[in-house]
C-alpha positions as CSV (number, residue, x, y, z in Angstrom):
1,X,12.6,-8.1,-0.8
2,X,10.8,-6.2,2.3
3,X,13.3,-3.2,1.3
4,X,12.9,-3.5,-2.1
5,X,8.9,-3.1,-1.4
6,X,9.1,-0.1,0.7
7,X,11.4,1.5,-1.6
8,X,9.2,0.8,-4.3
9,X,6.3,2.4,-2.2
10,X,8.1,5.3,-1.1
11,X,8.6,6.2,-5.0
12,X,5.5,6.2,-5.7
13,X,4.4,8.5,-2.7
14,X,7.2,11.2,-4.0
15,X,5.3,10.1,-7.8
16,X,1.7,11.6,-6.4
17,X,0.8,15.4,-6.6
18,X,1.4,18.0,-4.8
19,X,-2.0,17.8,-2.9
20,X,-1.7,14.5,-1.7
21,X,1.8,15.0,0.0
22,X,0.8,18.2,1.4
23,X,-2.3,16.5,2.6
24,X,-1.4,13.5,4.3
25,X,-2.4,14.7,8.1
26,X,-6.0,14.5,7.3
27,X,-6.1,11.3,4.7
28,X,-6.0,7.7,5.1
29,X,-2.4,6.7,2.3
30,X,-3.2,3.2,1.2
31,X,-0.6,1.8,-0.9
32,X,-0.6,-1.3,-2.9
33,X,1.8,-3.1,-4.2
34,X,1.1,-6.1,-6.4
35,X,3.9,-9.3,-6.8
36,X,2.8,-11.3,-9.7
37,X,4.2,-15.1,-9.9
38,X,3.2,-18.4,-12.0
39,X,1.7,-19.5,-8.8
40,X,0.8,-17.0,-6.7
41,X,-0.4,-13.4,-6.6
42,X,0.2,-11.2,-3.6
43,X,-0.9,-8.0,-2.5
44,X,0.9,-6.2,0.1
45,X,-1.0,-3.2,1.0
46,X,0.5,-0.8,3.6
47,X,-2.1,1.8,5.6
48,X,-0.7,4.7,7.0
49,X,-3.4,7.0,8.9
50,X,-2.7,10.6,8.6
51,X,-2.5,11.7,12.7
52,X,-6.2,14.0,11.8
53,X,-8.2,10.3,10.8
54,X,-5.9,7.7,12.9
55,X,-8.5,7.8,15.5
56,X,-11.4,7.2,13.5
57,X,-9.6,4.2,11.6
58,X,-8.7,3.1,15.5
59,X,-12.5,2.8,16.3
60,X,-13.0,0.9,13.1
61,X,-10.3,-1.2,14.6
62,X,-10.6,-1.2,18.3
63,X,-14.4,-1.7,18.2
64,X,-14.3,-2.9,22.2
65,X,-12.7,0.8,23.3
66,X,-10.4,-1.3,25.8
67,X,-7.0,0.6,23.7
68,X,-5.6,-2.8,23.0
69,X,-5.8,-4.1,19.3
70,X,-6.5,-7.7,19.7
71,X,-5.4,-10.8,17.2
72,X,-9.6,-10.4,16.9
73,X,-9.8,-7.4,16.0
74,X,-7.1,-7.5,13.5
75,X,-8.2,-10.6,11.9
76,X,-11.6,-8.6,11.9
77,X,-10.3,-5.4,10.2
78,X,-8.4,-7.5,7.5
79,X,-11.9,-8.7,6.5
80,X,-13.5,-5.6,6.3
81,X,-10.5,-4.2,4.1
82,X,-10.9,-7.9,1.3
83,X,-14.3,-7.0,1.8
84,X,-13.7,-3.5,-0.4
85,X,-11.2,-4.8,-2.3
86,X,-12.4,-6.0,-6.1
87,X,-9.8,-8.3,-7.4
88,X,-10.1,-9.4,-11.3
89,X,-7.9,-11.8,-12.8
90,X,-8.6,-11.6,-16.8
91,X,-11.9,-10.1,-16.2
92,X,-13.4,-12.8,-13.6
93,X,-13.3,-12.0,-10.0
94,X,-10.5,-13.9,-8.0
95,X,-10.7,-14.8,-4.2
96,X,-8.4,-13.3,-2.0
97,X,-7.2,-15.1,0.9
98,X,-5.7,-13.3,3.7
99,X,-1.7,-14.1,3.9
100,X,-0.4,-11.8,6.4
101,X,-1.2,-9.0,8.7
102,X,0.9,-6.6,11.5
103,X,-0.7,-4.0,13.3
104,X,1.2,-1.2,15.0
105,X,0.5,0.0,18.9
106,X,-2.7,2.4,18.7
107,X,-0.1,5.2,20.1
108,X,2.0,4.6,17.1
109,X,-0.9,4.6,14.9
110,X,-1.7,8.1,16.1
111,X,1.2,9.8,15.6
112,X,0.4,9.7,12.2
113,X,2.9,7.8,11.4
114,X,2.3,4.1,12.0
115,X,1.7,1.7,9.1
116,X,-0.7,-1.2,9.0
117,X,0.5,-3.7,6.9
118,X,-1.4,-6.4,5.5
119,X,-0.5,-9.1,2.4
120,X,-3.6,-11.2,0.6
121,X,-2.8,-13.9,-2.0
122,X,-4.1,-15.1,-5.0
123,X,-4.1,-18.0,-6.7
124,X,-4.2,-18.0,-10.2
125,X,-4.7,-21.4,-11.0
126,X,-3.0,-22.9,-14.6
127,X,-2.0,-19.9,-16.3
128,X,-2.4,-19.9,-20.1
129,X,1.0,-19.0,-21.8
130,X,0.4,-15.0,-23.6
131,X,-0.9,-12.0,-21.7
132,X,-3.2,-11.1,-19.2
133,X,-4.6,-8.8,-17.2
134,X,-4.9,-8.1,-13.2
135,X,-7.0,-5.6,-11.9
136,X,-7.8,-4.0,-8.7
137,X,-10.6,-1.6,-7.3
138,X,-10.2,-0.7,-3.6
139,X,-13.1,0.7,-2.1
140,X,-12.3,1.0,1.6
141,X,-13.0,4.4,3.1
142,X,-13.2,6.2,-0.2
143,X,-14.0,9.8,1.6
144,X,-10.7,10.1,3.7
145,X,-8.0,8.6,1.3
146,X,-5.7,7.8,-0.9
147,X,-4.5,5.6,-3.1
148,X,-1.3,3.9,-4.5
149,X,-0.8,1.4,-7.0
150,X,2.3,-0.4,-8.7
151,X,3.2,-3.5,-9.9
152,X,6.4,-5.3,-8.2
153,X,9.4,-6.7,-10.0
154,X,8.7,-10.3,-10.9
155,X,11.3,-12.4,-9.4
156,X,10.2,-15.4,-12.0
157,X,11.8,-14.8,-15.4
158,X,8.1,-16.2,-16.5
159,X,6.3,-13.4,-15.5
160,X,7.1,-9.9,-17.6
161,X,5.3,-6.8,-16.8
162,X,3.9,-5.4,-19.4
163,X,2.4,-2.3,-18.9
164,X,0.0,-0.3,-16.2
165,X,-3.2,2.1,-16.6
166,X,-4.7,3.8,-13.1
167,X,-7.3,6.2,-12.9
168,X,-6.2,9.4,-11.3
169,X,-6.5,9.0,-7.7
170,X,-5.3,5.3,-7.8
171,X,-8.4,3.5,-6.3
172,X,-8.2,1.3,-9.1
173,X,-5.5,0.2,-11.8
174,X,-5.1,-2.7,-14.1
175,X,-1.6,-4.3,-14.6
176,X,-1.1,-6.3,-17.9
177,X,1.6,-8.9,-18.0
178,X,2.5,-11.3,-20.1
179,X,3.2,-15.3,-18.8
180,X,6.4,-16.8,-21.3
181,X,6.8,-20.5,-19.0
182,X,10.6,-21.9,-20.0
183,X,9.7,-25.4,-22.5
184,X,10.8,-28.3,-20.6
185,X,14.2,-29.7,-22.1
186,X,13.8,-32.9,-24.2
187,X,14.2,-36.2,-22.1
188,X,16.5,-37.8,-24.4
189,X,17.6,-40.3,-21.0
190,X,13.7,-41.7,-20.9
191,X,14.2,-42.7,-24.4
192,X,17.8,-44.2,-24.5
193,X,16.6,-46.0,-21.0
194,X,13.2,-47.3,-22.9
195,X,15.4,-48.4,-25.8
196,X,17.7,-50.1,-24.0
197,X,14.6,-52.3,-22.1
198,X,13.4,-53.0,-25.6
199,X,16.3,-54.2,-27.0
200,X,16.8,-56.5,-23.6
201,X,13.6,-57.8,-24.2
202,X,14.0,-58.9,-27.4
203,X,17.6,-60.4,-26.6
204,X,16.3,-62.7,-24.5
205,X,13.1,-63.5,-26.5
206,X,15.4,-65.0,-29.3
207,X,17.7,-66.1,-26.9
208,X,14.7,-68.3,-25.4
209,X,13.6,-69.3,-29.3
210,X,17.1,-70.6,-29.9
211,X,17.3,-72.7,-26.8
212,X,13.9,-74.0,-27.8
213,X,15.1,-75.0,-31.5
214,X,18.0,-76.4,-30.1
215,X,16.1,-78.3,-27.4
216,X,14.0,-79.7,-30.3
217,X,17.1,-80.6,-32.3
């Protein structure tokens, strides 16, 4: 599945323009991709600071200046990102809840090449069977970046994507899918197991009437 994900973001980085790819040295790529299930709703959301920025992202991170990106700090940073992040499940905001998080060495990170990689979840409470709509807005340092959005191949057959609108620089895109739960089969045993009680029951309530009439004879 963590294949299939960066796969799935790597086509749509070869997907953007020409200006982005050519680009990516002095802008912040933050690529989301969005796994939608009957119970949950994740967003993984990889950050990959072009090597011209990656300092300035590290002193959003490493706001002590000791070089070391502490559990802290991290937990701090994934805040500050669900804090720009607009999350609307059928047109009512949802609350995201921070899942999981990994953070590269700050040398990595400015290479250019490093990837922060961070995973909220949502959850949707008792979906209502026909379609709906997720959307997502993602506000987090609008000047230097650049966005991705896609929808992830639902691993329940429950779940079918139906169709996705962005607007043209990605920063926010609406995914609508449609939620077809599998009927529960008939419990046919319940009833043959209820029968069967009832029938024992009345067995031995004419059973016990006989023994009475005969008791009187």
């Amino acid at each position: 599945m963590k294949l299939f994900r960066a796969l799935t973001l790597l086509l749509g980085l070869l997907a953007l323009p020409a200006r982005v790819v050519a680009h990516q040295l002095d802008e912040y790529l933050q690529a989301t991709l969005v796994d939608i299930e009957p119970g949950e709703i994740q967003l993984h959301i990889n950050l990959t600071p072009g090597v011209a920025v990656a300092q300035s992202v590290l002193g959003l991170i490493d706001r002590d200046r000791n070089g070391v990106i502490s559990t802290n700090e991290t937990a701090a940073y994934a805040e500050m990102l669900k804090r720009d992040l607009v999350v609307r499940l059928d047109r009512r905001n949802v609350e995201l809840k921070l899942a999981a998080l990994n953070f590269p060495e700050p040398s990595e990170l400015r290479t250019g090449w490093g990837v922060i990689q961070l995973e909220y979840s949502v959850t949707p409470g008792a979906l209502a069977r026909g379609p709906h709509q997720l959307s997502l807005e993602n506000r987090h340092l609008p000047t230097v970046s650049v966005y991705l959005f896609n929808a992830g191949q639902p691993k329940s057959p429950a779940i079918q994507i139906l169709g996705q609108k962005r607007n043209k620089i990605q920063s926010t895109g609406e995914i609508t899918f449609d939620f077809h739960p599998t009927p529960k089969p008939f419990n046919t045993g319940g009833i043959v197991v209820s029968l069967a009680s009832l029938f024992f029951v009345f067995g031995a309530c004419v059973w016990q009437t006989r023994k009475k009439t005969k008791a009187g004879l």
